[in-house]
C-alpha positions in Angstrom: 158.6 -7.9 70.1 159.6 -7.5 66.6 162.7 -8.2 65.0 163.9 -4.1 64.6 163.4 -3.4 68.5 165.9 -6.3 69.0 168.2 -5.0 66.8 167.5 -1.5 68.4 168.8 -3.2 72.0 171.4 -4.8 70.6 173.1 -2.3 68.5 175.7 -0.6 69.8 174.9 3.4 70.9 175.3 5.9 68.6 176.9 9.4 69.6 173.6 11.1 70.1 173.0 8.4 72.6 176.4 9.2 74.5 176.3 12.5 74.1 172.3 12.8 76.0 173.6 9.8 78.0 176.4 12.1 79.3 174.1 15.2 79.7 171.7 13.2 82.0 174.5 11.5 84.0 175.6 15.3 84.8 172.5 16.5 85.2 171.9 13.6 87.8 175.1 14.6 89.4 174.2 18.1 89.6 170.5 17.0 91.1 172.1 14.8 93.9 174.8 17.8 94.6 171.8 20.4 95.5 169.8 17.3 97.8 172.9 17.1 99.5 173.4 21.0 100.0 170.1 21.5 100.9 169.7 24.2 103.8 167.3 21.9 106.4 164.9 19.3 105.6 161.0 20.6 105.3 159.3 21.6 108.6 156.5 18.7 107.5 159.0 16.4 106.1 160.3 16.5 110.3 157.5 17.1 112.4 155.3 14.1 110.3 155.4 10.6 110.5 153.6 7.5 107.8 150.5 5.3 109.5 147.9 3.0 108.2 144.2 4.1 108.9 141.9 1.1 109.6 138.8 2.7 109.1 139.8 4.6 106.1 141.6 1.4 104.8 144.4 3.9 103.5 148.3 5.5 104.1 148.0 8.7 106.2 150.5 11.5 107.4 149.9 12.6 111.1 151.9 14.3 113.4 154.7 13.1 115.8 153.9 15.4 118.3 150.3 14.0 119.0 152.0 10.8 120.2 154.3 11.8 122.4 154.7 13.7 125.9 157.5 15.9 127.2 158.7 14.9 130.8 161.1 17.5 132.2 162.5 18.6 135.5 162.9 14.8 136.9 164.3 14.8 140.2 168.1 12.7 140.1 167.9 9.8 142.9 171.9 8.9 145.0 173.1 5.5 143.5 175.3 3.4 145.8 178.6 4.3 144.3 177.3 7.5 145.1 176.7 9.2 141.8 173.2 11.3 141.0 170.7 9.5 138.1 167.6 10.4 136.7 165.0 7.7 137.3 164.0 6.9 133.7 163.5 3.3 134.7 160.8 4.3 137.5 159.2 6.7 134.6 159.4 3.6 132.2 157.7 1.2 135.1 154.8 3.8 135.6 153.6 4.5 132.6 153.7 0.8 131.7 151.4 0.4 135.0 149.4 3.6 133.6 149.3 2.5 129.9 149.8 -1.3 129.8 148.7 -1.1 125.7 149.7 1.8 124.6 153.0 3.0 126.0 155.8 2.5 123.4 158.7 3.6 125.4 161.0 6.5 126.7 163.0 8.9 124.0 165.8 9.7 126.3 167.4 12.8 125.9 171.5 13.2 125.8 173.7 15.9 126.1 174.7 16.8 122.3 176.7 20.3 122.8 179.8 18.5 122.4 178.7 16.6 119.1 177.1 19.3 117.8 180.2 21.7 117.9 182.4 19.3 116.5 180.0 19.2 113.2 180.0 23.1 113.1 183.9 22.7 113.5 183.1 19.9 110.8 181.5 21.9 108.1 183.8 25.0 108.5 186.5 22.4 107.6 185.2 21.1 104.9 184.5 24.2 103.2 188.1 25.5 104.0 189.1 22.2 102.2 187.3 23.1 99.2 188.0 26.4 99.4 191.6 25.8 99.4 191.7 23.2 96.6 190.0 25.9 94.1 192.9 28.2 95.4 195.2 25.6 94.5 193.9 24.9 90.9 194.3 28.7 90.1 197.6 29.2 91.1 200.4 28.5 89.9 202.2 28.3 93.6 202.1 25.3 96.1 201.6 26.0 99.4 202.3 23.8 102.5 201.6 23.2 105.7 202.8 21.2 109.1 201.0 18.6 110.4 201.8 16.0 112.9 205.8 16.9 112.2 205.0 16.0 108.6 205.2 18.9 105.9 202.5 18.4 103.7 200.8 20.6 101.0 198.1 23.1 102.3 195.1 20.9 100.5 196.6 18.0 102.3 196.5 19.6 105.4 193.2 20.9 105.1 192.1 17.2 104.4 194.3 15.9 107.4 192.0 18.2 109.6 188.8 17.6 108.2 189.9 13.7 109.1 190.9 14.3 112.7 187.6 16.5 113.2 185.8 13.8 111.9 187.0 11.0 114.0 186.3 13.1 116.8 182.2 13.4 115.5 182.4 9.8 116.2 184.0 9.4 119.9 182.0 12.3 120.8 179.3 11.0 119.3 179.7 7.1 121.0 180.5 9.3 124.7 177.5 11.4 124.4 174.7 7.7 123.7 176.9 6.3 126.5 176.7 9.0 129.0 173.8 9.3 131.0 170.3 11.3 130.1 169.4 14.7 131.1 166.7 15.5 133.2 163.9 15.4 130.4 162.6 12.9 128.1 160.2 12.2 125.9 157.3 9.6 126.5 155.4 7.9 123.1 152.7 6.1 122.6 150.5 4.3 120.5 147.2 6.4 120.4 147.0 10.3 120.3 144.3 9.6 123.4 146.8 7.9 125.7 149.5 10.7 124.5 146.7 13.6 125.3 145.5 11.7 128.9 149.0 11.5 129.5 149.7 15.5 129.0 146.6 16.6 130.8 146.0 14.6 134.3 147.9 14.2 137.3 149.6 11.1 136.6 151.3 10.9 140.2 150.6 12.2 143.9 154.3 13.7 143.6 154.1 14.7 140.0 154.3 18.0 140.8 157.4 17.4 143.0 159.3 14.8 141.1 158.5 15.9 137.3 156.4 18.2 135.1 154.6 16.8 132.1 153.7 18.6 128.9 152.1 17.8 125.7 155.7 17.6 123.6 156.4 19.9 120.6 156.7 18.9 117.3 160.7 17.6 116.1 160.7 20.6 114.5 160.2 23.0 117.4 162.4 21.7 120.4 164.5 24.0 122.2 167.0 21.3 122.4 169.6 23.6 125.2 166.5 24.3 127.1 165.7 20.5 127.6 169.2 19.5 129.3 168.0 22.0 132.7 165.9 21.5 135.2 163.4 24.3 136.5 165.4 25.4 139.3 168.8 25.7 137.4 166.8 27.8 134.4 165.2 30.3 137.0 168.4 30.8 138.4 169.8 32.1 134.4 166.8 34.2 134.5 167.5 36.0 137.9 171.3 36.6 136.5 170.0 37.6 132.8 167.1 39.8 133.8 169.4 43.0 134.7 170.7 42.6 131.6 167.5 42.4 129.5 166.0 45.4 131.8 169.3 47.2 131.1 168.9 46.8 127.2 165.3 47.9 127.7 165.8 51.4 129.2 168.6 52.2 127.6 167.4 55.9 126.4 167.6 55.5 122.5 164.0 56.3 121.9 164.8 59.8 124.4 167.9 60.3 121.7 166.3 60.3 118.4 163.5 62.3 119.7 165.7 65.0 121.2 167.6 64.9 117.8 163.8 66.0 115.8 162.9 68.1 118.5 165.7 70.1 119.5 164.8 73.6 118.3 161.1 72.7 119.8 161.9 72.8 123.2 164.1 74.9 125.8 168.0 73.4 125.2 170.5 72.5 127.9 173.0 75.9 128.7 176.2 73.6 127.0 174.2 73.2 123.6 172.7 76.7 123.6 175.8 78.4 121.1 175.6 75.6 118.9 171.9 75.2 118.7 171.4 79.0 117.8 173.3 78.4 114.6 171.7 74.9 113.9 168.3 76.4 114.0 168.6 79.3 112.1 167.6 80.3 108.8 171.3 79.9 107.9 170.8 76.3 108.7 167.8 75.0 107.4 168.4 72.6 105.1 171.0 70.8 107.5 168.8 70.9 110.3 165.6 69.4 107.9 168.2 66.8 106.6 169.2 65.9 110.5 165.7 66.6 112.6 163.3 65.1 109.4 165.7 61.9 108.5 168.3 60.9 110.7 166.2 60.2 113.9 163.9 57.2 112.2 167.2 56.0 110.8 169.3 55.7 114.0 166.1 54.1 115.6 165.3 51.8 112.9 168.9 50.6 112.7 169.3 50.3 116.6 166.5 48.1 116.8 167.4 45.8 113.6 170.9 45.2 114.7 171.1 45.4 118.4 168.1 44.9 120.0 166.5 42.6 118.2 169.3 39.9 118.0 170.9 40.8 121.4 167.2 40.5 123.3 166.9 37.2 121.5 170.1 35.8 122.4 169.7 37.0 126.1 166.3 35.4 126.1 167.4 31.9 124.6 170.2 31.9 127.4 167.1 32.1 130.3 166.3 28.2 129.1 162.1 28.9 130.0 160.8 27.1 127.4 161.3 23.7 125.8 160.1 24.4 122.3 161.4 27.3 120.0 158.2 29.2 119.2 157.6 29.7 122.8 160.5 31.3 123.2 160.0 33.6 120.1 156.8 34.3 122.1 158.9 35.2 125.4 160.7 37.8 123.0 157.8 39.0 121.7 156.2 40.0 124.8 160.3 42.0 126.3 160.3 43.5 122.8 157.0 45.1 123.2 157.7 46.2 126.6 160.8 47.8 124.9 159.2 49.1 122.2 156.4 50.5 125.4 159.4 52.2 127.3 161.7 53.3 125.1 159.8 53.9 122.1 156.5 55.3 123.1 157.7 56.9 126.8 160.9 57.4 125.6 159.8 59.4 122.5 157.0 61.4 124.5 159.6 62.3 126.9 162.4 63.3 124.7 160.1 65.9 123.1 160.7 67.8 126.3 162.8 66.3 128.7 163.8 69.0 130.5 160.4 69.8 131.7 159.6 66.4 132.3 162.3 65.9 134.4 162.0 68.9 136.7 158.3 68.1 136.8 159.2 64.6 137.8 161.8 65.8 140.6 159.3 68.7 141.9 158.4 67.8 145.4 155.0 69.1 145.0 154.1 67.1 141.9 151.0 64.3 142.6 150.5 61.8 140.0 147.5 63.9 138.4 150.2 66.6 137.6 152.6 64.1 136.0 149.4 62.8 133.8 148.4 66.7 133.1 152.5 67.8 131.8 152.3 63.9 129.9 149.2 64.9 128.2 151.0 68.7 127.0 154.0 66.7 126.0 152.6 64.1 124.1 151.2 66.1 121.1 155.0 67.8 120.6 156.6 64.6 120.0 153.8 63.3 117.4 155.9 64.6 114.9 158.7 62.6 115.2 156.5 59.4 115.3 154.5 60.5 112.1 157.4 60.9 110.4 159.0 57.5 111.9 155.9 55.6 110.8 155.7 57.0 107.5 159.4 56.1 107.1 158.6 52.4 107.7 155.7 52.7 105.9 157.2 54.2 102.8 161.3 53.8 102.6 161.3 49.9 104.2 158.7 48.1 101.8 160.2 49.8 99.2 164.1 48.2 100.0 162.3 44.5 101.3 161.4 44.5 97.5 164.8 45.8 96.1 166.9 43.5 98.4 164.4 40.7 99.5 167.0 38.9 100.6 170.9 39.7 101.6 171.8 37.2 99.2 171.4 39.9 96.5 174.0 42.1 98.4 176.4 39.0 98.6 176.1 38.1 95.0 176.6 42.1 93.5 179.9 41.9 96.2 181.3 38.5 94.3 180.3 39.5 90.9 181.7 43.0 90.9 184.1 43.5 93.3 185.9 39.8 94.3 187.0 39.3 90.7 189.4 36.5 90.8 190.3 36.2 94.3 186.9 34.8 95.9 186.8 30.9 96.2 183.2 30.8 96.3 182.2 27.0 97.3 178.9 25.5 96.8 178.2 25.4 100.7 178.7 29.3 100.4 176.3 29.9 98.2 173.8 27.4 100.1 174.7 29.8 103.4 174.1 33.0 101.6 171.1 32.0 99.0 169.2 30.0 100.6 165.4 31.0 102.0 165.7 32.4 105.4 163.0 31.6 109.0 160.6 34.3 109.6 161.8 36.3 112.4 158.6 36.0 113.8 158.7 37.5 117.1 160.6 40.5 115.7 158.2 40.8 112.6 155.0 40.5 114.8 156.8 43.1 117.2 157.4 45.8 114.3 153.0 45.8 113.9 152.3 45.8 117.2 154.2 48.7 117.6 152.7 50.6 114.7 149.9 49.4 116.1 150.2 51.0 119.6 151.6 54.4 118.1 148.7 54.5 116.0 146.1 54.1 118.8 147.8 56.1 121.2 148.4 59.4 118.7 145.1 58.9 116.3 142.8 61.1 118.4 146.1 63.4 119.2 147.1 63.9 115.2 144.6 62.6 113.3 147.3 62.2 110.4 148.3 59.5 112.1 145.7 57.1 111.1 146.3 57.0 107.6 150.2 57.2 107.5 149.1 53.7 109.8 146.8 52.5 107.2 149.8 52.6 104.8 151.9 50.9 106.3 149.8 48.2 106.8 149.0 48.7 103.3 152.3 48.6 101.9 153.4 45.4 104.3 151.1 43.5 103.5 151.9 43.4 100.1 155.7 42.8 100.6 155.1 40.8 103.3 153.0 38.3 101.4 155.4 37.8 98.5 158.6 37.1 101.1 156.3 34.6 103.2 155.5 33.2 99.6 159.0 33.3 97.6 161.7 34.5 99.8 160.7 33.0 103.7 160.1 29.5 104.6 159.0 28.5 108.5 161.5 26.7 110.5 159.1 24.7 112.9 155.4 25.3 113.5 153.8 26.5 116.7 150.2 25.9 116.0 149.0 29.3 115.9 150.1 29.7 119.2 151.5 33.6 117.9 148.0 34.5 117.5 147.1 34.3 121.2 150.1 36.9 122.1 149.2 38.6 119.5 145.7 39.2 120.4 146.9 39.9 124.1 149.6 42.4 123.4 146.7 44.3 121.5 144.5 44.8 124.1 147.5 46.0 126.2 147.8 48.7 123.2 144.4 49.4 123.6 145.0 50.2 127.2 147.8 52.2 126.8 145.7 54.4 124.2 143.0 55.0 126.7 145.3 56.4 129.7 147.0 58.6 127.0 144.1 59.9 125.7 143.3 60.8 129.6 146.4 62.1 129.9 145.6 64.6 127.2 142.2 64.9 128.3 143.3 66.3 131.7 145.6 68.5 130.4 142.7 70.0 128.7 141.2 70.4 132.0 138.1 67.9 130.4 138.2 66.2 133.8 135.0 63.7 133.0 135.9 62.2 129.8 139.2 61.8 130.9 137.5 59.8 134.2 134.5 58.0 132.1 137.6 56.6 129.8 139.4 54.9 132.8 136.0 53.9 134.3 134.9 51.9 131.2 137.6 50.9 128.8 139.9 49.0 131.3 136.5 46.9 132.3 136.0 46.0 129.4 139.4 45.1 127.9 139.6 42.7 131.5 136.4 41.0 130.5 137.4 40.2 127.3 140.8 39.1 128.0 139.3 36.7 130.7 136.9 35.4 128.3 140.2 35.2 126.1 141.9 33.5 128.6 139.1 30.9 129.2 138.4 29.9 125.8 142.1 29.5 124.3 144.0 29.4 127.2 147.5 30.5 127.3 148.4 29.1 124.0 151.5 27.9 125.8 151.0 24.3 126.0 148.1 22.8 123.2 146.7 19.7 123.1 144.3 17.6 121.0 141.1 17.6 122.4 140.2 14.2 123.7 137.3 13.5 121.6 139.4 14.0 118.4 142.3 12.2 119.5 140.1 9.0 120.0 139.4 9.2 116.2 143.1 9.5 115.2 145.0 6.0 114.0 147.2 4.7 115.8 151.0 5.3 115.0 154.7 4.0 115.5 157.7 5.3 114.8 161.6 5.6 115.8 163.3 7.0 118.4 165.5 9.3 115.6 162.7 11.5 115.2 163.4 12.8 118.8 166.6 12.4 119.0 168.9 15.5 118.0 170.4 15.2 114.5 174.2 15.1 115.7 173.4 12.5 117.5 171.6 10.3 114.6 173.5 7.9 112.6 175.7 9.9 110.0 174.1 12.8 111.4 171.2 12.4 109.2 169.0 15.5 108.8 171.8 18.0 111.3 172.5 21.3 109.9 174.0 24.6 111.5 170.7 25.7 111.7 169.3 23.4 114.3 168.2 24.2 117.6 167.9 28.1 116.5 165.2 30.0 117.0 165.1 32.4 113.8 167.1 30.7 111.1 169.6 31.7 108.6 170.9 34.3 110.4 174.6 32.5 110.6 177.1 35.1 113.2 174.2 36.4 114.7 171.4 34.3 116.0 172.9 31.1 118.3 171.8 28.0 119.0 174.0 27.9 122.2 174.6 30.7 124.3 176.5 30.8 127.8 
């Protein structure tokens, strides 16, 4: 060390010093402001846990999920004071008998609704608080408030709250440990083999009576409302639900928009005759091009962006089926196909001509080859609409997904130009409204299978069909893959268990295609092509669906295959992993967000429903 690098230490700091000194200290500020605003922690950063690999001799990341079991529907036992408990002691004793070495112990799960609102309660009143003391440092006005028969300053108020709210995040919290566990739990243990034994035998002669065991999902990918109900209580939400979700199905808006582009195609009702004459005259032409050509995919597209999709998906969350989140995205995946199947496809074919159809329907002397024979006239009518439906979302869609990739763009242009100087816009605001978004995955995935089945069913009918399809798959997947890159993030991880619905729901389109094209082929009186189709094709999609179905499963429930599990380190970690955020010390890792099955949707997808 010489004598100058002493002096160097010692002297005192010049202002250049300061001044960067300064700059990094705010710039460090700034850094630990955005960690804390973060939107979620990373789906890997939740779902993975640290391990040491002895024959590797190294640090390695596995998953949590391939250590663990989920135990639900456990059967509550009469105490002596008479009150009803779930046996987790009895689990506890027979797994220990079961797995002497490698059981670790029972997650139990607690009722966190309570908690959980409180710090949604918690985070509106913090932002109010902030939002008021920005107010406050504009103005030139105090304003003031009541509180507790004390008359206080607004700011002071809003801080009085945010203190009350938060004191009642603690009892709630200290109530909801001390209460007792629901009816599911989670089982760890050291080894991914004892973890994948566990999920796959029958572990008990009553199992199937007293409890249901499944391989767990990751943290990431509980369904954490679904957990606190037992079988029996959820089927009974789905008997009550189901008219709902049947009612939202058939609700006629495909029969609408199609009797919108098709109303000067087909006989009108006596009440619309006058009006209709005009509308479809020469007089009228540009209206009714305007009307019939874009006003149908419009009405459509926006009925099934804003009420279908997030009603179906709140109506499905509320049937509690699943335990994990992307197996519920898959439940909604398979209603919004049979929507899209009924009120899309059927709808639009009958809408063409629904007079007809109808008094065809209601004819006494009709037999089902008739109804197939007037489907297979009808059917070519209404390929016009779905052309021009498909070419819209082929062409117009992509087109605004790369304009406005996100709403944020919308909410920033609203507070640049229009708020002026009456927004308080807080850094939590812009965290809600900028932030990266989940994949609507079952919705997404719904929107391609449906092109998908209107191009197979209508490719042989208008040919033009095929490469308006071809476009849009085209023009998706190039937007598609720069949102999944830059403008989506995942909010749990399902394993690739979307592919196996995927891959069923297309054979189902396949299927439909084939009895339409009979439909049309009897119509045309080509009575053995029409025959030779259902003979064959049907066949064949059922042997390779059982060959599907025997190679992959259901893709509802995966595990690790023995033989690979027996190679995987062994692993140990904390209880917090599995344990809801609100219900973590300081709430460590909660946000709004959690427990929702498409994220970042804040108004309009729940996490809690009735």
């Amino acid at each position: 060390v010489t004598d100058s690098s002493v002096r160097g230490v010692n002297a005192p700091p010049s202002e250049a010093r300061m001044a960067r000194t300064d700059t990094d200290d705010k710039k460090g500020q700034a850094r630990a402001r955005r960690l804390v605003e973060m939107p979620v922690p990373d789906v890997n950063a939740k779902r993975t846990v640290n391990t040491y690999d002895p024959d590797g001799k190294r640090l390695v990341s596995v998953w949590a999920a391939n250590y663990t079991v989920l135990m639900t529907d456990l059967v509550a036992t009469r105490m002596a004071d008479g009150t009803e408990r779930y046996p987790l002691e009895a689990v506890e004793a027979m797994f220990n008998s079961l797995f002497p070495d490698e059981f670790r112990g029972i997650i139990p799960i607690f009722d966190h609704r309570e908690v959980d609102r409180l710090l949604d309660e918690r985070d509106e009143l913090l932002n109010a608080f902030n939002k008021l003391k920005e107010r406050q440092n504009r103005s030139y006005q105090t304003m003031y408030a009541k509180r507790s028969n004390d008359v206080m300053t607004a700011v002071d108020a809003a801080w009085y709250d945010l203190q009350e709210c938060e004191r009642a995040v603690v009892y709630a919290r200290e109530a909801a440990l001390q209460s007792d566990p629901g009816p599911s739990c989670f089982v760890v243990f050291a080894t991914q083999k004892a973890a994948a034994q566990a999920a796959q035998c029958l572990l008990h002669s009553g199992s199937r009576r007293n409890f249901r065991v499944q391989p767990a999902p990751g943290p990431d990918n509980v369904n954490w409302q679904s957990v606190l109900y037992r079988r029996n209580q959820s089927m009974r939400r789905v008997f009550f639900i189901m008219p709902m979700i049947i009612l939202l199905i058939l609700f006629p808006s495909g029969i609408f928009t199609v009797g919108i582009s098709m109303a000067c195609n087909v006989e009108p009702p006596s009440g619309l005759r006058g009006f209709l004459n005009w509308y479809c005259s020469e007089e009228a032409v540009v209206f009714q091009s305007i009307v019939s050509g874009l006003l149908p995919p419009i009405l459509l597209t926006l009925w099934e962006v804003f009420v279908v999709s997030f009603f179906m998906m709140y109506l499905v969350q509320a049937q509690n089926v699943h335990a994990s989140l992307s197996n519920t995205d898959r439940r909604f995946l398979r209603y919004y196909y049979v929507w899209v199947f009924v009120n899309i496809l059927m709808g639009g074919v009958t809408g063409g001509a629904l007079t007809g159809f109808v008094e065809d329907l209601m004819d006494s002397s009709n037999t089902s080859y008739s109804l197939q024979q007037h489907l297979g006239r009808v059917l070519p009518i209404s390929s016009n609409f779905f052309l021009v439906f498909v070419f819209f979302r082929a062409v117009y869609l992509p087109v605004q997904r790369l304009i406005f990739p996100h709403p944020g763009i919308v909410c920033w242009a609203v507070r640049k130009y229009l708020c002026l100087f009456k927004c308080a816009v807080t850094p939590r605001d812009r965290t809600i409204k900028y932030s990266p978004r989940g994949v609507r995955m079952g919705r997404e995935v719904g929107v391609f299978l449906m092109v998908v089945m209107l191009g197979l069913t209508f490719c042989l009918i208008a040919p033009v069909m095929a490469p308006a399809c071809v476009l849009f798959f085209v023009m998706n997947f190039v937007v598609w893959r720069y949102h999944v890159l830059y403008v989506y993030e995942r909010g749990h991880e399902s394993n690739g268990s979307m592919w196996f619905t995927v891959v069923e729901l297309t054979v189902w389109a396949l299927l439909i295609a084939q009895v339409f094209t009979s439909f049309v082929l009897f119509s045309k009186a080509a009575w053995i092509p029409g025959l030779a189709l259902y003979m064959t094709v049907p066949y064949y999609l059922y042997r390779y669906f059982v060959s599907l179905r025997s190679e992959f499963g259901s893709g509802s429930a995966w595990s690790v295959p023995l033989g690979e599990a027996a190679k995987a380190p062994p692993a140990d970690f904390s209880a917090e992993i599995y344990t809801h955020p609100s219900l973590r010390p300081g709430a460590m890792g909660w946000h709004p967000d959690v427990g929702k099955v498409w994220r970042g949707y804040p108004g309009v997808a729940g996490k809690t429903t009735f």
